[in-house]
N, C-alpha and C positions, 0 to 999 in steps of 0.2 A: 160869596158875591163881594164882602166885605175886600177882600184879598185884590181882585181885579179893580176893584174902584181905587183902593190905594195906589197900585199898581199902574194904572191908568195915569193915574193924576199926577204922582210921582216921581214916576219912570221920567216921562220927557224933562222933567227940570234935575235931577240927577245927571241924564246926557247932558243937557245943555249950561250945567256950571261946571262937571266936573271930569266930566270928559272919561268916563271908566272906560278901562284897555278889558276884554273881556277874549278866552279863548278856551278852545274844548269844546264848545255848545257841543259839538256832532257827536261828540261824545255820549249825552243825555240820549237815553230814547225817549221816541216821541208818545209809546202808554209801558205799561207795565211796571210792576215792583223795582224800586234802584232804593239802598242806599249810596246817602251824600253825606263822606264823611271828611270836616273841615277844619283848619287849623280857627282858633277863635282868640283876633285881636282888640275887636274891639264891638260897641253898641252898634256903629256902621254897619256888622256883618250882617245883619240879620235886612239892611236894603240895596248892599251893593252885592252880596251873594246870591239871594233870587232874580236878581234886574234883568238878568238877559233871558233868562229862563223860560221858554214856551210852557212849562206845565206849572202848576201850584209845587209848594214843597212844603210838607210838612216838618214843623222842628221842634223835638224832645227839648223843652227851659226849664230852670229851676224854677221851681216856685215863689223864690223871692221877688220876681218878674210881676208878681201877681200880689204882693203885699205891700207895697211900697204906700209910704204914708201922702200925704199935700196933693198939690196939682199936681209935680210931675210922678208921683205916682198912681194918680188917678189917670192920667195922661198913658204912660208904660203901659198898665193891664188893660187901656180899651184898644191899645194898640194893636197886644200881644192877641189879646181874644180874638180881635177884627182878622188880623193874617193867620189865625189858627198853630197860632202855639200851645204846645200842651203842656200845661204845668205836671213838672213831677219830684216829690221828695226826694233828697239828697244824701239822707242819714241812715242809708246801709239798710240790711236786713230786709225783711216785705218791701219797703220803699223799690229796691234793686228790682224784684219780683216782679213790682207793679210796672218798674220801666220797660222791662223787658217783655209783657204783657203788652204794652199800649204798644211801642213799637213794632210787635208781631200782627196786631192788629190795623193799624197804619198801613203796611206791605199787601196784607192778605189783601184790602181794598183796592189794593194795585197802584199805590201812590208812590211818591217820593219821600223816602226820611230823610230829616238831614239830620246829622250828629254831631258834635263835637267831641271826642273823643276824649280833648284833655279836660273836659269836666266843667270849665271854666276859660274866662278871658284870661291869657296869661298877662302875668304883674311884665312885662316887657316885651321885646319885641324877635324872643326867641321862641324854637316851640316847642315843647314840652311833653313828657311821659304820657304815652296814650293812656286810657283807663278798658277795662278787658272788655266791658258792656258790648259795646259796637261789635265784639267778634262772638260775640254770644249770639246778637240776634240775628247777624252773619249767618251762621250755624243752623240758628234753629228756622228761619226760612226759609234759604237754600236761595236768596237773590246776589246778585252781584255787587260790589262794591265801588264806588266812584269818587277816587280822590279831590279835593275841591280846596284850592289852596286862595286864599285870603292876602291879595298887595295892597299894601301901603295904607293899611287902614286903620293901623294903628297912627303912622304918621297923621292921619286925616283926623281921628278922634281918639287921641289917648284916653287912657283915665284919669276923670275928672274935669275933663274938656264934656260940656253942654253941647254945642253947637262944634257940627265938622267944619275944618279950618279950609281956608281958600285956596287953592295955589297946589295942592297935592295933588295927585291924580289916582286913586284906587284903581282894584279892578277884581278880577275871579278868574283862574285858569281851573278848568277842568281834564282830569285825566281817565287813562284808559281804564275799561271797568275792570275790576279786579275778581278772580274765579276763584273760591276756596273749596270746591268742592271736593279735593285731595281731603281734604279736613272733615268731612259729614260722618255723624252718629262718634267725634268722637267730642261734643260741648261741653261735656263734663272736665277732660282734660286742662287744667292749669296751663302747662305747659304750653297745649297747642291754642288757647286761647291768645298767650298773651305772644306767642311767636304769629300770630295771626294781627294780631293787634299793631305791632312793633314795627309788621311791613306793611301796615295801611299808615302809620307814622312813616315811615319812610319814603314811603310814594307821595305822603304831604310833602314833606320836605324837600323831595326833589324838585318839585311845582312852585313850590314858595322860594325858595334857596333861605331858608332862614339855619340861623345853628340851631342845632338841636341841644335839648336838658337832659337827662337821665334822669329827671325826677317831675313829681306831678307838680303842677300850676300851682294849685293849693298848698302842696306845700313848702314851696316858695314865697307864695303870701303870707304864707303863717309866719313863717322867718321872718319876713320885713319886719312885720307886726309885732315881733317878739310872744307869737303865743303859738304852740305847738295843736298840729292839727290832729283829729279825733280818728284813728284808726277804722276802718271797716272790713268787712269782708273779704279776702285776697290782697290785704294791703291797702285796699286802697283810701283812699281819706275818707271819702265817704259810701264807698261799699257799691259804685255803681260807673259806669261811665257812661 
């Protein structure tokens, strides 16, 4: 209920400052299981990415979403709760298990997942090494895929910007859903995970037009930062996408 009163209240004054260009809706079905797998620029995505949206979506967050100290993180986790974000550990191993677990569960109900593949907001405004999660639970539910490319929202709220900036215009294109079913019974496969993977990044990237990385978000921030990220499972920083 929480989600539509946000939604509700929200939506019109998002149209009415900032004017999002929104395309694909017809793309969305109107019930049934969809992943929505999205490039991630910025705090924005999580209100300019469900806006047009006729159904609820639900979306796999880090948990740090859900620890944050002061008002604005008292602020963050009634948010995230209220729109139904589901916090999940980041550090590999059972953590990955449990992702892939809630998000088979999410589907079976017949909802909407959304995903971010590369793990995290990327540190700029290219996009970045999918992580293999999303072609896992691909796999293992057997629903379609639905590209969801994120304009201008990084320009709208970079990092470290509180408040989205005036004058920009966001928006969400949605693309064609995507059929892996070439792929089924083989999840266990490395290879065809992350060649599964690689072209749901590619289908973002066509939507968004941003340049692509060959390497993950994370650890690109860790570079900035001068501290090297924590290996996990298949590579990936944190053992999960």
């Amino acid at each position: 209920m929480f989600w539509w009163v946000v939604k509700g209240i929200l939506a019109p004054i998002l149209y009415l400052v900032w004017r999002p260009r929104n395309e694909g809706i017809d793309n969305i079905p109107r019930q049934g299981p969809v992943i929505l797998a999205g490039n991630h620029l910025s705090f924005a995505d999580h209100f300019f990415g469900p806006l047009p949206l006729r159904r609820r979506i639900v979306f796999l967050g880090k948990r740090e979403y859900f620890t944050g100290k002061g008002l604005k993180g008292l602020l963050t986790r009634g948010f995230m709760r209220g729109v139904g974000v589901i916090p999940l550990d980041r550090t590999g191993g059972d953590a990955s298990e449990e992702a892939l677990a809630t998000g088979l569960r999410v589907l079976r109900e017949g909802k909407l997942l959304g995903i971010y593949p590369e793990g995290t907001r990327a540190p700029d405004n290219r996009l970045y090494k999918g992580k293999t999660g999303v072609a896992r639970i691909a796999l293992e539910s057997k629903v379609p895929v639905i590209p969801m490319a994120m304009i201008n929202t990084f320009e709208l709220m970079p990092p470290g910007q509180i408040w989205p900036r005036l004058g920009v215009r966001p928006g969400v294109r949605f693309g064609k859903p995507m059929d892996f079913s070439r792929y089924y019974g083989h999840g266990e496969d490395r290879a065809v995970l992350r060649a599964i993977t690689d072209e749901i990044m590619q289908a973002i990237g066509e939507l968004s037009g941003q340049e692509y990385v060959d390497k993950y978000a994370a650890d690109a921030k860790a570079e900035r930062a001068g501290t090297a990220p924590r290996p996990g499972p298949d590579g990936d920083e944190d053992g999960q996408g």
